[in-house]
C-alpha positions in Angstrom: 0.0 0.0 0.0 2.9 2.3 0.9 4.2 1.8 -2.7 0.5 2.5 -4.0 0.4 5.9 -1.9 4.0 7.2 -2.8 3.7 6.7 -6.6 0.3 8.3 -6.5 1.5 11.3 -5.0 4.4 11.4 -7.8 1.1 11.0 -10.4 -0.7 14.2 -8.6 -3.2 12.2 -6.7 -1.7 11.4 -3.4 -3.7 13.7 -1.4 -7.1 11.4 -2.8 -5.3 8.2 -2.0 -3.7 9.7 1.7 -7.4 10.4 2.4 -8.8 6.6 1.4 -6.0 5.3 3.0 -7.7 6.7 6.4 -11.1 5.9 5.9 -12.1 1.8 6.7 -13.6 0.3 3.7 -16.9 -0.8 5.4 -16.2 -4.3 2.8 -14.7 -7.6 4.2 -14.6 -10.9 3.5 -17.2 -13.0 5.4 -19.5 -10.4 5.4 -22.7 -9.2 3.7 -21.3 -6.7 0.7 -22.5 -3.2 1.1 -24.9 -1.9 -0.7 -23.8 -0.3 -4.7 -26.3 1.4 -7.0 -24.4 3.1 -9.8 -25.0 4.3 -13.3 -23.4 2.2 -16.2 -21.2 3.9 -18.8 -23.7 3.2 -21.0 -26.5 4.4 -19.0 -27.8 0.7 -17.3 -27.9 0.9 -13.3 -25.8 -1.6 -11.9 -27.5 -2.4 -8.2 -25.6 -5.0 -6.4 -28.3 -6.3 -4.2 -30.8 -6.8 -7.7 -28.1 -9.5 -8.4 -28.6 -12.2 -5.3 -28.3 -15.5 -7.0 -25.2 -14.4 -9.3 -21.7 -14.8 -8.4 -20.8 -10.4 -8.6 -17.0 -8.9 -9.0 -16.7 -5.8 -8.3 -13.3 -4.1 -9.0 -12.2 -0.6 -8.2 -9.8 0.8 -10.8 -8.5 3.5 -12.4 -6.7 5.3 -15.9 -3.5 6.7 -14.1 -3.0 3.2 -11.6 -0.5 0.9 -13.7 -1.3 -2.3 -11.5 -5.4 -1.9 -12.7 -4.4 -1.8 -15.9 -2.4 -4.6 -16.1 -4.9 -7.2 -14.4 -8.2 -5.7 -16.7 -7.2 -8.0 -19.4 -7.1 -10.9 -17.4 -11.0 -9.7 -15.5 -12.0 -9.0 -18.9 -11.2 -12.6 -20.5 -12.9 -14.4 -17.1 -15.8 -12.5 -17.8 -15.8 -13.1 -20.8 -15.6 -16.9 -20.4 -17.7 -17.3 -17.1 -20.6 -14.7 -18.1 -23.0 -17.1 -18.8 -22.8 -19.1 -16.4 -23.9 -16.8 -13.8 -20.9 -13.8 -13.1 -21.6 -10.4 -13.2 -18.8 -7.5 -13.2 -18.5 -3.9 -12.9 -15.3 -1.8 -12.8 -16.0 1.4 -10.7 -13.4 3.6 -12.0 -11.7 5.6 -9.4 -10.7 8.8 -11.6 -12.1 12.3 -11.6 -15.4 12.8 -13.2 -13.5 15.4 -15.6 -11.5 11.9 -16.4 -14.6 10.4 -17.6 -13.3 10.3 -21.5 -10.6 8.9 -20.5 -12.2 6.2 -18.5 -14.7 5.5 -21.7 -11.6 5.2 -24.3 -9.8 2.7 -21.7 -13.3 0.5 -21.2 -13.6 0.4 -25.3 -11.1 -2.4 -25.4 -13.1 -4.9 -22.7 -16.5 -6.4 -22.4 -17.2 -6.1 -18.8 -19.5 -2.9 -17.5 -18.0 0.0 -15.8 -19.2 2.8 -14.3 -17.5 6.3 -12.6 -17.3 6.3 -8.7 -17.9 9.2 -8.1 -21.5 8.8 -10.2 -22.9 6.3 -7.6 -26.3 6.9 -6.0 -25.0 4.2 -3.0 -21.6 3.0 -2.5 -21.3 1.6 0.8 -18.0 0.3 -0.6 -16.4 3.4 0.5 -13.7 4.8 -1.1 -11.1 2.0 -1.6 -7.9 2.3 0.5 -5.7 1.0 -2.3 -6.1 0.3 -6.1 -6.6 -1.8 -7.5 -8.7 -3.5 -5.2 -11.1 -6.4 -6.4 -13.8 -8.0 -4.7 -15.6 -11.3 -5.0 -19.4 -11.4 -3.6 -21.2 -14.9 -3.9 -25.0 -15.7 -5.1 -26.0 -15.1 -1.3 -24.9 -11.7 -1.4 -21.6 -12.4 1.0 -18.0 -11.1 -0.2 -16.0 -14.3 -0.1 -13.0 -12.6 -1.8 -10.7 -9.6 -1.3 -8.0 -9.2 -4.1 -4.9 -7.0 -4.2 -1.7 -6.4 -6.0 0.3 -6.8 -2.5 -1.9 -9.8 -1.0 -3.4 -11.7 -3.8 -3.1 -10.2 -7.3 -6.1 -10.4 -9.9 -4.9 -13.5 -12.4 -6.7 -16.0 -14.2 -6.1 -18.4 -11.4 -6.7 -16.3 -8.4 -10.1 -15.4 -10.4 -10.6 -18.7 -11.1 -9.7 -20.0 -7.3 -12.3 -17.1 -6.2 -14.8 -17.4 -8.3 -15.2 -21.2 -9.9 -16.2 -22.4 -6.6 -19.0 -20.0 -6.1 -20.9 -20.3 -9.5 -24.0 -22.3 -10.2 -22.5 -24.2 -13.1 -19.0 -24.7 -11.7 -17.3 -27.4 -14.1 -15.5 -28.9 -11.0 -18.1 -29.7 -9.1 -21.0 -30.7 -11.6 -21.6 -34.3 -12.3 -20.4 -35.1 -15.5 -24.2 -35.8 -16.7 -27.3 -37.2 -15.3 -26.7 -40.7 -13.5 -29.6 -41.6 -15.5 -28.5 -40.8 -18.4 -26.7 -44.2 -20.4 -24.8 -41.8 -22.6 -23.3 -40.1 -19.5 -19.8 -39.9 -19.1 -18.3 -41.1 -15.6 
């Protein structure tokens, strides 16, 4: 985190990141996830709680923060892969609403939703005491999963190890057909 906070400062946003860094993110792991209603890029409302019975990530970001930028690829190709089978995502971008083209140009190259923090009706997140900071809340509503670049970095196999366990159609755990079934495979 101390890294996070010094290079901020050198990018001109230390005093936003000193500030976070004070305030307790109301989110941890084994808990209920706080509550987060926010407008979509493209205009949609994301509302965290109207998606009990999906497996959510939620991942704070932002333009200026190398280490986001680096692990989007990899949260864009998991959603990409796992969106049907019950994930959701959002990326709530971190940057200045004056940043908000820049935010749009950067989300052009990945599938998953974003939306601007600072545009949230509710975000009982809090303002994140490190980026990039991901978050992994189950079908029930309960963050099972806190993921950062000095504890547990985003990857396809942290995301995997998170998520895979959590989902409704979970490869690993599904029978490989129905016992029934003659043509099933053992």
């Amino acid at each position: 985190m101390r890294r996070t906070i010094l290079w901020s400062a050198a990018a001109g946003v230390g005093m936003i990141l000193c500030a976070a860094a004070l305030a307790l993110a109301s989110a941890t792991v084994g808990d209920a996830a706080p509550a987060l209603v926010v407008p979509e890029l493209d205009g949609q409302v994301f509302d965290l709680s109207a998606l009990r019975g999906k497996v959510v990530v939620v991942n704070f970001w932002a333009t200026w923060c190398p280490p986001c930028r680096e692990e989007m690829p990899a949260l864009d190709a998991f959603y990409r892969r796992y969106h049907g089978q019950g994930l959701e995502m959002i990326g709530l971008s971190a940057d200045r609403p004056h940043d908000r083209s820049d935010v749009l140009k950067v989300m052009q190259s990945f599938s998953y939703p974003a939306a601007m923090q600072d545009d949230a009706k509710v975000n009982d997140f809090g303002p994140p005491n490190v980026l990039p900071v991901t978050f992994v809340v189950d079908s029930s509503g309960v963050i099972r999963a806190k993921l950062t670049p000095d504890q547990t970095p985003v990857t396809g196999k942290s995301l995997s190890d998170a998520v895979l366990p959590l989902l409704p159609e979970n490869p690993a755990t599904q029978t490989s057909g129905n016992r029934g079934d003659p043509n099933a495979k053992p």
